[in-house]
N, C-alpha and C positions, 0 to 999 in steps of 0.2 A: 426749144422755143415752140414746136408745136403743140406740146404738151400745154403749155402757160395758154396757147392761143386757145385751145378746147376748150378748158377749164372754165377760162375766161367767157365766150360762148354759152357755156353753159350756166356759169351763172347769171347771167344775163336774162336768158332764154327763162329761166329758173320762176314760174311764178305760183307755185305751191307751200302748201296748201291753198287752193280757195276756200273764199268765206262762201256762207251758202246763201240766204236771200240778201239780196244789201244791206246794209244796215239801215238805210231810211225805209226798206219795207218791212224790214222787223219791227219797228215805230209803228210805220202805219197799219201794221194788222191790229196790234193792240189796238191802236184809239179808233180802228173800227168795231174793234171787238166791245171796245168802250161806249158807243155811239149804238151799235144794236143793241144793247141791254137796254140802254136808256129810251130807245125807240120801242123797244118791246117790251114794258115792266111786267106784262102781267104774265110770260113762260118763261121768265128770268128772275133771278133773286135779285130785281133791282133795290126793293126798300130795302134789303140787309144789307147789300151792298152799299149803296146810299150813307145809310145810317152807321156801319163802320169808317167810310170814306171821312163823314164827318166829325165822328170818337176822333179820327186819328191827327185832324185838326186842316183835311186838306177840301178844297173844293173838289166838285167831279171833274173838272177841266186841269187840275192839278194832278191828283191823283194818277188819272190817262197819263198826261203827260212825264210822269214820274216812272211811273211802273213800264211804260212803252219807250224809255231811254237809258233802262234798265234791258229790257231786251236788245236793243242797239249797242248796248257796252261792251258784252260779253265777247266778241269778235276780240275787241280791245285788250281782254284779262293779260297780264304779261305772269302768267303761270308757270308758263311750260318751254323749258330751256334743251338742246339738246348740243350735245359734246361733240366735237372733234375727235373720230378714231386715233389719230394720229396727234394733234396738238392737245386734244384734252380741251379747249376753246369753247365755253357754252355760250350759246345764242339766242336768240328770240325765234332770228327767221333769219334766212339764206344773209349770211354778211355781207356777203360782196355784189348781191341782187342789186341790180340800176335805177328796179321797177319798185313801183308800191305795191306790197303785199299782202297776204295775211301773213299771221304769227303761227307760231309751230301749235296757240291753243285751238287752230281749229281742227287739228285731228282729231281732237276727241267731240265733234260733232258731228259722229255720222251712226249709222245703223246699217248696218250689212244684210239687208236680206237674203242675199246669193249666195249666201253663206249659211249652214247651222252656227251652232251654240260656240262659244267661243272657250277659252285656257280657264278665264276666270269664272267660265258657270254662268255666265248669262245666255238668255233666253238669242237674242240675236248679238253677235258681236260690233266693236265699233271699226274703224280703219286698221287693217292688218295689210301691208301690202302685198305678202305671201298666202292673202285670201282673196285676193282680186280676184272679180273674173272679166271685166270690163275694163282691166287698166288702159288707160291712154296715155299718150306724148308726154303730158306735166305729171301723171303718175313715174313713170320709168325715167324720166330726167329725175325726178327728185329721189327714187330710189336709187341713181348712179352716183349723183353727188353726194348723199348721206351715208353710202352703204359703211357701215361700221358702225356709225353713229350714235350714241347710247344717250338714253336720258338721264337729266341731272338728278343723282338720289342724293347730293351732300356732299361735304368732304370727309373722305374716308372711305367712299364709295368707289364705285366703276372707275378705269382711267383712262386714258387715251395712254399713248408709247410713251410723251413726254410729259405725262403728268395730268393733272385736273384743275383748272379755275374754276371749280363752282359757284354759282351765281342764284343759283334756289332751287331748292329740294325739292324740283318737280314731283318724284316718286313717292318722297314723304308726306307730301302736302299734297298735291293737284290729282293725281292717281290716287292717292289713298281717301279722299276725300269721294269719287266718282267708284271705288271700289263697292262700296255697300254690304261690305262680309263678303266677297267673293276672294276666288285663290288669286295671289298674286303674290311673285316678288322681283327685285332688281332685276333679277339676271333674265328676265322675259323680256325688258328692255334693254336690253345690251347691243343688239339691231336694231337699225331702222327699219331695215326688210324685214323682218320680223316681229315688230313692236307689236303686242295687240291693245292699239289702244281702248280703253273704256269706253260704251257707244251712249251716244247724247242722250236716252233715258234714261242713265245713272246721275249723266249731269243735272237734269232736270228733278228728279229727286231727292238729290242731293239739297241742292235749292231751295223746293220745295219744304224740307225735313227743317231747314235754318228757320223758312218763313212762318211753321208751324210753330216751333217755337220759340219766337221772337218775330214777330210780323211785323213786315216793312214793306213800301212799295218798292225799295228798289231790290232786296231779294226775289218779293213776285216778280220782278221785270226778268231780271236775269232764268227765272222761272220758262219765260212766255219765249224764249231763245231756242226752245225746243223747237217750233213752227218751221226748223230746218227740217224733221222729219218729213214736209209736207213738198219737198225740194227734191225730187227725184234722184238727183245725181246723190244726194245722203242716203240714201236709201239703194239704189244701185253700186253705189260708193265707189267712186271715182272722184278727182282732183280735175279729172279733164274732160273730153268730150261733148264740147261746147257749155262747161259748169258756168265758165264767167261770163259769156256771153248770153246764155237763157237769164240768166238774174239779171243783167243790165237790158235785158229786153222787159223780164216785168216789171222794172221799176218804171222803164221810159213806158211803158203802155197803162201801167196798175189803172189811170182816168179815163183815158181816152176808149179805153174795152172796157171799162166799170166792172173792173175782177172780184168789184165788192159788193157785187149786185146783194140787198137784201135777200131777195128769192132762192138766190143759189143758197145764200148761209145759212136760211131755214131751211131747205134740204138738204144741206152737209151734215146739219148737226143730229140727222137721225141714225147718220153711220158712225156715231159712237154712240158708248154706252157712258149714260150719265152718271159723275161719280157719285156719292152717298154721302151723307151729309157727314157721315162719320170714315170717312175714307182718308186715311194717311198715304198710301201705298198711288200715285198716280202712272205709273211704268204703263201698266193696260191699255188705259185711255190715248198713252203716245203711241205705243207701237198698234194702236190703231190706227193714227196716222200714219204710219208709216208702213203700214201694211199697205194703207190706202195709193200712198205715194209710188210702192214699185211697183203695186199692178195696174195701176191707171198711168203712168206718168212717164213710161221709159220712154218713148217716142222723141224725146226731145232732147235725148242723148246723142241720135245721129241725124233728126233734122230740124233744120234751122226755118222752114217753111211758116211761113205770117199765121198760116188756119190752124199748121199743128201746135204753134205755141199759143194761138188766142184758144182751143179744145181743152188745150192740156191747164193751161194758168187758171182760165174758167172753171176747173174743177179745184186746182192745188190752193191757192188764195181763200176761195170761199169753204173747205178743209180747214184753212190754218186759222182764218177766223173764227171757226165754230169751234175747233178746240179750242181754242183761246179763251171764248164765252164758256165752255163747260168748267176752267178753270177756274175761270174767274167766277161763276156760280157756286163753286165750291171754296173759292177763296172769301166768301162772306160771310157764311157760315165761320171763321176766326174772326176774320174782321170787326162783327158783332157782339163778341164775348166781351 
């Protein structure tokens, strides 16, 4: 009985993965990002923008609103399934959780700075929990509850003692898709403690690679979900350490502190490097945010203090805006062909 009671406890207690900005501010950075192009035509590609917006048959207030709930969805993808060591059982996200959660797709939105290069050859890796160095409480709870837990490759794949229900070829499809030629195979996901998942600039490319060719706004939306690079705790990578409650502080603040200050987003946008009008490859331009985010932004991993979160948001918001804009400058350039 004590055993059932822990368990029980635990998954309760259980709310991992976190999602990383909320998804109503992943929205609103886009349609800010939307809103300063349009405010600024003349150091922005607004007529090609403009003028693709309208080839594609949408107004500028649609298009925003399209491609900015595209980046809100991506939280939502039910991609990524992971097995029961023992039942074989795939899931979304914690079964027996009380709480509302994210889904097991947000491990693959993070970027490890604390770490070098990862199994698969990339430049920064994505969540590894055997690469933590800042694990917290919801990090190591959810490592206790999953430890065995393997991702769904298919049937015929990985099993649990009693066998496999699988439910989607996470590894075939969702991994293989965020791979971009890099080494991988099943059996790197066989642990949860040791998964290394693919870090959110592959996602973002990946994306980006669809919208190039086949442009749509809700591909670019899904695109502009990268803006978690600019989320510290993505970038520190951890699940815990006050993750959910900094993003439910800059959602409840994002007006009242104007994190969208114009001024700030014309200065953010000098700490990247603008892409090229012939530039397929955008990895650069995020893990420049994300460089941004772990050396500016840890502080708000261990405190919760009113000044350090309006310092710290005051720089990260007006960051994820201005990549946004450098995207979407670059996203006009298709848009107008």
């Amino acid at each position: 009985m004590k055993f059932v009671l822990t368990a029980f406890a635990l998954a309760c207690c259980l709310s991992a993965p976190a999602q990383a900005w909320d998804q109503t501010t992943h929205k609103r950075i886009v349609l800010d990002a939307m809103a300063f192009i349009k405010n600024n035509p003349g150091s922005n590609q607004y007529q090609k923008l403009a003028t693709g917006i309208s080839k594609a048959g949408f107004t500028w207030e649609q298009f925003a609103d399209t491609v900015g709930q595209g980046a809100y969805d991506v939280d939502d993808f039910a991609d990524t399934y992971l097995c029961g060591a023992t039942t074989g059982s795939c899931q979304i996200s914690p079964v027996y959780s009380t709480l509302k959660i994210a889904q097991y797709t947000s491990y693959w939105h993070f970027q490890n700075h604390t770490s070098g290069p990862d199994v698969h050859g990339n430049q920064f890796g994505g969540y590894n929990y055997a690469k933590l160095t800042v694990a917290g409480d919801i990090d190591k709870l959810a490592k206790t509850w999953l430890i065995g837990d393997y991702l769904d490759d298919g049937a015929g794949g990985l099993k649990g003692w009693f066998g496999d229900s699988s439910k989607y070829n996470s590894y075939g499809l969702t991994e293989a898709h965020y791979r971009l030629g890099g080494n991988s195979s099943a059996n790197m996901y066989a642990d949860f403690e040791t998964m290394p998942f693919q870090p959110i600039d592959n996602l973002g490319q990946y994306w980006w690679q669809q919208f190039l060719a086949k442009p749509s706004a809700q591909t670019l939306g899904f695109v502009m979900h990268t803006t978690d690079l600019l989320q510290p705790h993505h970038t520190w990578t951890t699940s815990a350490n006050n993750h959910s409650g900094w993003e439910t502080w800059v959602k409840d603040y994002y007006d009242s502190e104007q994190l969208n200050n114009p001024a700030l987003i014309t200065a953010a946008l000098k700490d990247f490097s603008p892409l090229k009008a012939t530039d397929t490859d955008i990895r650069t331009l995020l893990t420049e945010g994300g460089t941004y985010s772990y050396k500016n932004g840890g502080i708000v991993l261990s405190s919760t203090d009113h000044g350090d979160r309006v310092r710290v948001a005051k720089q990260m918001i007006p960051h994820a805006i201005a990549m946004v804009v450098h995207l979407l400058n670059r996203s006009a350039e298709r848009l107008a062909q």
